[in-house]
ZAKEGU-316602 format. One line per field, with one value per residue (C-alpha): chain; x, z, y; residue in three letters; residue number from 1. Coordinates in Angstrom, 2 decimals. Example, Ala and Ser with C-alpha at 12.3 -4.5 7.8 and 13.67 -1.06 7.14 Angstrom:
chaine = (A  A)
east = (12.30  13.67)
up = (7.80  7.14)
north = (-4.50  -1.06)
residu = (Ala  Ser)
num = (1  2)
***
This chain:
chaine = (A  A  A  A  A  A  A  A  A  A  A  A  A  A  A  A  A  A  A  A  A  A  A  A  A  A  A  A  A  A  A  A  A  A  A  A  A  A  A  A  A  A  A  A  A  A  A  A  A  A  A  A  A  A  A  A  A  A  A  A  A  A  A  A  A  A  A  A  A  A  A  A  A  A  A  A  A  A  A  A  A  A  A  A  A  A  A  A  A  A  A  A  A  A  A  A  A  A  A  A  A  A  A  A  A  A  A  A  A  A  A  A  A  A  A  A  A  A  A  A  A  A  A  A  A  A  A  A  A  A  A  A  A  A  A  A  A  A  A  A  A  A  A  A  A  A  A  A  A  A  A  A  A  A  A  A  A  A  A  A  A  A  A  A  A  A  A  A  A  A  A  A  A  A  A  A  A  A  A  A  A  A  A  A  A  A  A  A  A  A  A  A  A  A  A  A  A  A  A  A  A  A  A  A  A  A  A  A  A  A  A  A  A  A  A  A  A  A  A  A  A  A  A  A  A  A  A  A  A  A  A  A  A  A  A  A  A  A  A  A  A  A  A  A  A  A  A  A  A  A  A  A  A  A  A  A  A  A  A  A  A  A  A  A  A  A  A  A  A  A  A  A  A  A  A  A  A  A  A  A  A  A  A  A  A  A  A  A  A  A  A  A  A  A  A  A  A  A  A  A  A  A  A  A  A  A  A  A  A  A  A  A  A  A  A  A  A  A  A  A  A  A  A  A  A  A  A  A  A  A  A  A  A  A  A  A  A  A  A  A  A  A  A  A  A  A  A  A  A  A  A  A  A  A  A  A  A  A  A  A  A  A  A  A  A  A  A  A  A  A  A  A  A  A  A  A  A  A  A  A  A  A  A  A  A  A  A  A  A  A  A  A  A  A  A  A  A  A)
east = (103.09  100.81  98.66  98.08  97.84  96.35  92.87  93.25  95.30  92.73  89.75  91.32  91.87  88.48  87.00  89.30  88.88  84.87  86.08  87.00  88.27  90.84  91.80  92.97  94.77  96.60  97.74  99.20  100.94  102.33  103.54  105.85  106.86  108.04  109.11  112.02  112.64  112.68  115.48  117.45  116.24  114.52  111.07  109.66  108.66  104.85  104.47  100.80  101.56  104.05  102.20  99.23  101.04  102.48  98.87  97.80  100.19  99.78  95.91  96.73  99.20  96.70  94.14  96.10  97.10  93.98  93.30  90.36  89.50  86.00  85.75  86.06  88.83  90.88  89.99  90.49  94.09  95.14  93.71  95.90  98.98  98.88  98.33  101.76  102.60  102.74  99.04  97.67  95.32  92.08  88.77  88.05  85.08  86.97  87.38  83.80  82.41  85.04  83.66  79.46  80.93  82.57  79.19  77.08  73.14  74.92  77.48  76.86  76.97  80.23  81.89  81.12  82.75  86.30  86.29  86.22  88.97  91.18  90.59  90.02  91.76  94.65  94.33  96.17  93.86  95.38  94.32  90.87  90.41  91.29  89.13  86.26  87.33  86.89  89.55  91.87  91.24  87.49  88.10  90.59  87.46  84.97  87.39  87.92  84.11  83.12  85.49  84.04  80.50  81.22  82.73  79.95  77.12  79.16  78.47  79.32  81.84  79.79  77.85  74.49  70.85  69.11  66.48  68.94  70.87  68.48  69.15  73.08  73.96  73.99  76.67  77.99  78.43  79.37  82.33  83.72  83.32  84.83  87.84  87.89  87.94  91.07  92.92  91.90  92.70  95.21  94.42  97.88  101.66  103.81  101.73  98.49  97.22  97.02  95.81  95.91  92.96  90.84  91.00  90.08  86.94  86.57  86.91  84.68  81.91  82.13  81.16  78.03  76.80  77.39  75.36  72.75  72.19  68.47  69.98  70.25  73.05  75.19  75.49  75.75  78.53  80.05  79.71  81.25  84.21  85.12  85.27  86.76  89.88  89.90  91.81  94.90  97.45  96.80  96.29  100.14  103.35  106.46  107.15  104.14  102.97  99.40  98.03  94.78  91.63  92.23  95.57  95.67  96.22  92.81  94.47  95.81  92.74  91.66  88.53  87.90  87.28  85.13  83.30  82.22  81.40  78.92  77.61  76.81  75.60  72.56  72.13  71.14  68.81  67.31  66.25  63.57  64.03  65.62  69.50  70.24  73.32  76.29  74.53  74.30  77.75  78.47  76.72  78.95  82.02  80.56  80.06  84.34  84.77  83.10  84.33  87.05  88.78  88.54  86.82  83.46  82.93  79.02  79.33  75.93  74.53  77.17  75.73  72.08  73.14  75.16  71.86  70.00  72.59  72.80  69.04  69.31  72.36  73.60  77.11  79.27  81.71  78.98  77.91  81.27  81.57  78.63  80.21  83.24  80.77  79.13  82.40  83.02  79.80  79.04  82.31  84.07  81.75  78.57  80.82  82.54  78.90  78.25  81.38  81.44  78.01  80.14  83.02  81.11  80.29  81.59  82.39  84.58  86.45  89.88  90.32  92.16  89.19  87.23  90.17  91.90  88.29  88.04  91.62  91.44  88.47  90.08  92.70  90.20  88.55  92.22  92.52  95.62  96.85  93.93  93.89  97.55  97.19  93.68  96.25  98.90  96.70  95.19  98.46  99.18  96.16  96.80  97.76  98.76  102.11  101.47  98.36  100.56  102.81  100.33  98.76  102.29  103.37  99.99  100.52  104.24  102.95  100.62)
up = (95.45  93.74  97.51  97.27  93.50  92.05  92.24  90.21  88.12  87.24  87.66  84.64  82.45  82.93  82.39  78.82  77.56  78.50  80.20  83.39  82.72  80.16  82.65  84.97  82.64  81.07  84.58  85.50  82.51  83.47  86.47  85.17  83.09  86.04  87.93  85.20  84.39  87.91  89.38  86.50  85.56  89.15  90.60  89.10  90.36  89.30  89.53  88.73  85.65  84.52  84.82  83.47  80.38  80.02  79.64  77.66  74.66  75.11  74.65  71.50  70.26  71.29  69.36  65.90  65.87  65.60  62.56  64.75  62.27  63.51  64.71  68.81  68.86  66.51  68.28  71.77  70.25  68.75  71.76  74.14  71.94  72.29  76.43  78.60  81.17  83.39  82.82  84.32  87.27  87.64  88.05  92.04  91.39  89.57  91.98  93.31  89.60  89.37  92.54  90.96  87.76  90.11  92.13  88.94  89.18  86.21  88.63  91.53  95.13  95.04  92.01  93.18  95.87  94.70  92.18  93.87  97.19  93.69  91.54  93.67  96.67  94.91  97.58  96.42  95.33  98.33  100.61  99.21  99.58  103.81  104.09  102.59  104.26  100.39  98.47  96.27  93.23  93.51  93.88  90.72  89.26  90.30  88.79  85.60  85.36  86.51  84.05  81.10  82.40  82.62  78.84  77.44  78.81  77.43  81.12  81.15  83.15  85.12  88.37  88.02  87.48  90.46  90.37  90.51  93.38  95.99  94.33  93.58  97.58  99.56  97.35  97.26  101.08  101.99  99.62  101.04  104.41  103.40  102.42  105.69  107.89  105.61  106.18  110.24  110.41  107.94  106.95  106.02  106.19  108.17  108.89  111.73  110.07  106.21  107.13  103.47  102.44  105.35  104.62  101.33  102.75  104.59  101.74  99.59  102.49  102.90  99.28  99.33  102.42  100.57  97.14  99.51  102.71  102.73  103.03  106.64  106.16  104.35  107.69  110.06  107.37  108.04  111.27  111.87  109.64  111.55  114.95  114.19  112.32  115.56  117.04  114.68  116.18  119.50  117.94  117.12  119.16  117.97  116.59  114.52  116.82  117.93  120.79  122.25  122.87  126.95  126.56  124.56  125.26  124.83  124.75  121.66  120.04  117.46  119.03  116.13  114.18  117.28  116.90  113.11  113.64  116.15  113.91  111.10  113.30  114.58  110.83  110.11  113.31  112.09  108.88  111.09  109.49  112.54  112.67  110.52  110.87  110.06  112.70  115.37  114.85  115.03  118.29  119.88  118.22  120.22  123.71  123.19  121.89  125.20  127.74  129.35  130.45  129.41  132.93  132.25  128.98  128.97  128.70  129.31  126.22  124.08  124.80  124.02  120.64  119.72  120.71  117.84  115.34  115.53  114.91  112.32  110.31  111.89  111.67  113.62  113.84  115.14  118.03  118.81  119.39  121.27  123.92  124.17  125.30  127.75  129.33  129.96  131.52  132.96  133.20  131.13  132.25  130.51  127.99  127.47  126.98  123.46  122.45  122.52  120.61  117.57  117.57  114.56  112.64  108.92  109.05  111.43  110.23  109.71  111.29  114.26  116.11  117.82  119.31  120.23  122.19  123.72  125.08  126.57  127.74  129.59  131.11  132.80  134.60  135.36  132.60  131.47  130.21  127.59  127.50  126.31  124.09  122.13  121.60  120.36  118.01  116.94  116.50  114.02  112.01  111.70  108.51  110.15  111.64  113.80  115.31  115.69  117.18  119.88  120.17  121.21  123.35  125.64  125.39  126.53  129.62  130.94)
north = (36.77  34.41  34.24  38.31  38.79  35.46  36.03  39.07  38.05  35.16  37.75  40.31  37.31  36.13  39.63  39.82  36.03  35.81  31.91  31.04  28.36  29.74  32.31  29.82  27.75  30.86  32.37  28.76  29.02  32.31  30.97  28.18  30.87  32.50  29.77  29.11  33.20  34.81  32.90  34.49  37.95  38.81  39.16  42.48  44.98  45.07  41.15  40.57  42.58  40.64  37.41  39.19  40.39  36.89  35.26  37.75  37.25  33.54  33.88  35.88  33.15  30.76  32.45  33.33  29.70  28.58  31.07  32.61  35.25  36.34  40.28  39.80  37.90  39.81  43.34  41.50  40.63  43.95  45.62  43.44  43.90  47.88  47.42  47.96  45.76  48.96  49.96  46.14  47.36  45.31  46.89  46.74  44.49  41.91  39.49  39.49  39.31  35.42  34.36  34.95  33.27  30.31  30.17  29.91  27.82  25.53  24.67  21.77  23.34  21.19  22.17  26.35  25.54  24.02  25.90  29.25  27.94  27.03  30.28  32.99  31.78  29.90  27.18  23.88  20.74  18.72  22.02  22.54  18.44  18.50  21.84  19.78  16.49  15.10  13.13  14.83  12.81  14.03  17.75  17.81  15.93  18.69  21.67  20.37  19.73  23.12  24.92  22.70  23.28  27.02  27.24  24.82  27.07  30.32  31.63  35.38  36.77  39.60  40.37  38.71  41.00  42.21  39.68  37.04  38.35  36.12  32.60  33.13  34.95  31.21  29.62  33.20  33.93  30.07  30.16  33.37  32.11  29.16  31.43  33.37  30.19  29.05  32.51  32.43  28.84  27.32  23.18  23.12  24.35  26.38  29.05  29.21  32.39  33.29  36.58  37.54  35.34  36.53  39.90  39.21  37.54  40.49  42.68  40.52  40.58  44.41  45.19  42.53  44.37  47.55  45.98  43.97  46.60  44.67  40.88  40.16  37.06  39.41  41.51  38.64  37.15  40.19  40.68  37.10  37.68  41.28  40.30  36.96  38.71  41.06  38.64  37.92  40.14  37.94  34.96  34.19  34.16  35.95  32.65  32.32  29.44  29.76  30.95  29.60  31.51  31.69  32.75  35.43  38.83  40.11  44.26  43.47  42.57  44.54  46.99  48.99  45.31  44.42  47.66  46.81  43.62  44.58  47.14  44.84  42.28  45.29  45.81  42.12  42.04  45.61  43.99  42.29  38.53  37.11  35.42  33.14  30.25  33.19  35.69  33.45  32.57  36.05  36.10  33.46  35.72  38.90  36.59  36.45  39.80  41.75  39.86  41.42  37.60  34.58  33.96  36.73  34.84  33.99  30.42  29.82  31.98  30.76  26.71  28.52  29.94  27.34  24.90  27.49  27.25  23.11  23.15  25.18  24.19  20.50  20.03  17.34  20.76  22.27  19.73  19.68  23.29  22.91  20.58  22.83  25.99  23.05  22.22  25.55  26.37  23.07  20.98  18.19  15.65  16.43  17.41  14.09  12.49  14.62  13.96  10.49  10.56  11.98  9.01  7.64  10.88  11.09  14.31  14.18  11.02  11.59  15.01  16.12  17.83  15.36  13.55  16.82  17.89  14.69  14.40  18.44  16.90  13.57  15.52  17.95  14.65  13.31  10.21  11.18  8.02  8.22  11.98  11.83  8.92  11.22  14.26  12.23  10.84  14.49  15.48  12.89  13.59  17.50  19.00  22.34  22.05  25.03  22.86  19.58  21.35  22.89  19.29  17.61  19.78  19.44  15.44  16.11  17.91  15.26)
residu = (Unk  Unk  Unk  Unk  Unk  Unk  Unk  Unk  Unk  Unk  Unk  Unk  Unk  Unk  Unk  Unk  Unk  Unk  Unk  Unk  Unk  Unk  Unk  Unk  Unk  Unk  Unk  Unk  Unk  Unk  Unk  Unk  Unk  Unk  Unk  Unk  Unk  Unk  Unk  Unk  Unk  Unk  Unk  Unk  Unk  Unk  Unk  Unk  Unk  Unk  Unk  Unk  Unk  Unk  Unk  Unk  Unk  Unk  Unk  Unk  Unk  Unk  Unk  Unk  Unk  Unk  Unk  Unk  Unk  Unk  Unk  Unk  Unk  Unk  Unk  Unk  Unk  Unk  Unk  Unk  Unk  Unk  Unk  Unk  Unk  Unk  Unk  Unk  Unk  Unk  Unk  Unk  Unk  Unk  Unk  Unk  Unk  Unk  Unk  Unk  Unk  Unk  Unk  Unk  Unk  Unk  Unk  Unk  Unk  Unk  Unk  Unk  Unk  Unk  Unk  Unk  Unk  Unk  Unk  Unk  Unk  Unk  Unk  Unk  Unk  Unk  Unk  Unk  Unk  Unk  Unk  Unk  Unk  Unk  Unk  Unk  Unk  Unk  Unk  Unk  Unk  Unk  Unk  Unk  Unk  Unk  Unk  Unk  Unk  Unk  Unk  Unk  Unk  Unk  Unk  Unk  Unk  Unk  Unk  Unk  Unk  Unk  Unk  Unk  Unk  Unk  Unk  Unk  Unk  Unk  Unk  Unk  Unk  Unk  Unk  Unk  Unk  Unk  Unk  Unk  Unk  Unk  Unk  Unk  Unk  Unk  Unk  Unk  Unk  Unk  Unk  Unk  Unk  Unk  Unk  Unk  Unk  Unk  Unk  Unk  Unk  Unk  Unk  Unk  Unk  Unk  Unk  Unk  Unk  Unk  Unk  Unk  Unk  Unk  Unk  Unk  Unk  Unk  Unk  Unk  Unk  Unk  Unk  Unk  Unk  Unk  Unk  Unk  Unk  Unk  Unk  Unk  Unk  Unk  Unk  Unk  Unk  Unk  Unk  Unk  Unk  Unk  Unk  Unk  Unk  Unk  Unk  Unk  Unk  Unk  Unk  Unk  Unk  Unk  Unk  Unk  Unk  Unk  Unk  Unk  Unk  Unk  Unk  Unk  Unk  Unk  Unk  Unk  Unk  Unk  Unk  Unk  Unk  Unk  Unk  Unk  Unk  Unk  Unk  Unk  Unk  Unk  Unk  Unk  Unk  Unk  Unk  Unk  Unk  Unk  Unk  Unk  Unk  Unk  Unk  Unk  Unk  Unk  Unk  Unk  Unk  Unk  Unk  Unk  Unk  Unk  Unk  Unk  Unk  Unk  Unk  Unk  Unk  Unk  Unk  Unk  Unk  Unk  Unk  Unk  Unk  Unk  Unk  Unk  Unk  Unk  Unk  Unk  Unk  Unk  Unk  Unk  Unk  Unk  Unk  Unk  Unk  Unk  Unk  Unk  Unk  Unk  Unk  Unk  Unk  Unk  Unk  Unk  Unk  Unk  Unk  Unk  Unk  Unk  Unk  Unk  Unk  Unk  Unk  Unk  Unk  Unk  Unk  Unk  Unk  Unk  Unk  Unk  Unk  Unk  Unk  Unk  Unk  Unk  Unk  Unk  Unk  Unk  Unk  Unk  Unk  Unk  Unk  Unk  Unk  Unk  Unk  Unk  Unk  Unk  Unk  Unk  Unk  Unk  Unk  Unk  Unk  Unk)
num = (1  2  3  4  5  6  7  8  9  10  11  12  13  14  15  16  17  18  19  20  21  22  23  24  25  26  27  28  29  30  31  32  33  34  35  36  37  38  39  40  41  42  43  44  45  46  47  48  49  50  51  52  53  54  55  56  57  58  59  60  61  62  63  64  65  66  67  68  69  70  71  72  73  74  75  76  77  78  79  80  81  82  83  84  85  86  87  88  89  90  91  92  93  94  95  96  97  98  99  100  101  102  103  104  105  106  107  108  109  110  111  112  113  114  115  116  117  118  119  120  121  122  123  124  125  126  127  128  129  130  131  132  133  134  135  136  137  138  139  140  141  142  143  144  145  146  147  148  149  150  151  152  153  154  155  156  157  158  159  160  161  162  163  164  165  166  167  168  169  170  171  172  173  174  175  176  177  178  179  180  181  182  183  184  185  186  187  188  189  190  191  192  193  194  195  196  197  198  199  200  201  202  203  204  205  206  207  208  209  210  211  212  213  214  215  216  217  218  219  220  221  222  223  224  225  226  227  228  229  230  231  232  233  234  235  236  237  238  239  240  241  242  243  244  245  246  247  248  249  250  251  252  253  254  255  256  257  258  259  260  261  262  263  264  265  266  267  268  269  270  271  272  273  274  275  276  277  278  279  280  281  282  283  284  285  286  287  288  289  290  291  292  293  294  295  296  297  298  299  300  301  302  303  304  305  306  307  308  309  310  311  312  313  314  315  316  317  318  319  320  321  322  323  324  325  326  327  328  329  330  331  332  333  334  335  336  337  338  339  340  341  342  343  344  345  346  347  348  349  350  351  352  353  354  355  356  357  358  359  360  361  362  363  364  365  366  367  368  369  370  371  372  373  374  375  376  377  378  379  380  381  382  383  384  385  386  387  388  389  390  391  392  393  394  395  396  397  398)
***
């Protein structure tokens, strides 16, 4: 419940108490609340509203302890006494008006970041710290910080002027893409696909292109996120275990997804400014989506785009996804060579791609004593189970 209906819960308090921060703090509380009443009274039946109503009364408690007699807070408080739990409905625009206060200029890129994977997307600390490949101590560090910084510069909770649309979009559009690639991907648990935070991506991407029909990254954002999330139904088995790209059953992809994502992509090259790093990976995303097989995949323009994209935002993820589309289109060997260029890259220190990559990779030339021993070890450092459990069972079958 808290997955589907967190955000918003956070996003009405925010919109009533003026601080972010506060909101947070006061829906947390809610939810211990819960955590001790539900078992014994039941879940109820509007749930958000519950834990909204909660929060609200302790913000009023909150404020008549402190003797806070100055006019706002005292028609905030009898205005929130007289609301019924039954009338909580946030304003549609709620959620994208916490992640513009989350992605504030006063903020660090950093600090916009965790803060918006912990209050809009309800991730866990320990999640948001293995999607960022960060420590944990140092994102609970960067929250707290970024809900003091917000309350000491009395940062309003509303969607930004016009004129500062331009300089508050990139933190905007790389924190919801952050939030798709946790919904299509899962760092952690039981599940492959969290197809709930995706679609709230999704969502959240629609109504920028809809309030920015002139920004070409908004489209190719877009256009990224829709044909990506064409592929969910095919992406899991019955099971919920995942099923790889080249495997999947390509009729149950989603074509009416497909067809919007290639739509938005021709609106971002109709603005004339050329791709930018979210179109072009919506341009490897289309290479997938037309080919009928796995087999008519372009492989070739998929190595050229990705070549673009790593020139114009370098990644080790990035390079690595680049030797993937070469293996494909020119075999594991050449393949093998970039990918042993990135053994020493920080960013990819600790995670479960590059040996996973390499040992697909070994057991393609026929090493499969070391091809077995890289998956073993990938599987150890995944955080998904779903993806350890993928990774195990190929080392099992060499």
């Amino acid at each position: 419940m808290w997955r589907i209906e967190g955000a918003r819960v956070v996003a009405t308090l925010a919109r009533v108490t003026g601080d972010v921060g506060l909101a947070e703090d006061l829906a947390q509380d809610a939810v211990a609340d819960a955590l001790v009443r539900w078992p014994e009274s039941g879940v109820p039946r509007n749930a958000g509203a519950w834990l909204t109503a909660v929060a609200k009364r302790r913000a009023i408690d909150a404020w008549r302890r402190r003797e806070r007699l100055d006019v706002r807070y005292r028609e905030i408080a009898r205005d929130l006494s007289e609301t019924e739990e039954i009338e909580w409905e946030p304003i549609p625009d709620d959620v994208l008006r916490l992640v513009f206060t989350a992605c504030h200029p006063v903020l660090s890129r950093e600090a916009r970041v965790a803060l918006t994977l912990r209050v809009v997307a309800g991730l866990t600390t320990e999640e948001i710290a293995r999607l960022l490949l960060v420590p944990v101590p140092t994102v609970q560090q960067r929250i707290v910080r970024a809900k003091r910084t917000l309350t000491a510069a009395k940062v309003p909770f509303e969607t930004p002027e016009p004129d500062e649309w331009r300089d508050r979009l990139g933190p905007v559009l790389g924190v919801v893409y952050l939030l798709f690639t946790e919904g299509y991907s899962a760092t952690a648990g039981e599940r492959w696909v969290r197809a709930d935070l995706a679609q709230e991506a999704v969502r959240l991407g629609r109504v920028l292109a809809a309030l920015l029909p002139r920004e070409a990254e908004v489209h190719g954002l877009l256009a990224l996120m829709e044909l990506q999330s064409s592929r969910f139904a095919a992406r899991t088995g019955p099971d919920g275990s995942p099923v790889l790209l080249a495997d999947q059953d390509r009729s149950r992809w989603d074509h009416g997804r497909i067809r919007r994502g290639r739509e938005s992509l021709a609106r971002c090259d109709a603005v004339g400014r050329g791709r930018g790093a979210y179109a072009l990976q919506a341009a490897i995303a289309e290479c997938h989506a037309v080919a009928r097989r796995f087999e008519d995949t372009d492989w070739e323009r998929i190595v050229v785009l990705y070549e673009a994209l790593g020139r114009l935002a370098p990644s080790p993820v990035v390079a690595l996804n680049h030797a993937v589309a070469v293996a494909e289109a020119r075999g594991p060997a050449p393949a093998l060579a970039l990918v042993d260029r990135l053994a020493g890259s920080a960013g990819l220190r600790g995670s479960h791609l590059l040996p996973s990559v390499r040992g697909e990779l070994l057991a393609r030339l026929g090493r499969i004593e070391e091809a077995r021993s890289e998956l073993v070890t990938a599987a150890g450092l995944a955080r998904n189970e779903r993806q350890a459990e993928v990774l195990r069972a190929k080392a099992a079958a060499l």
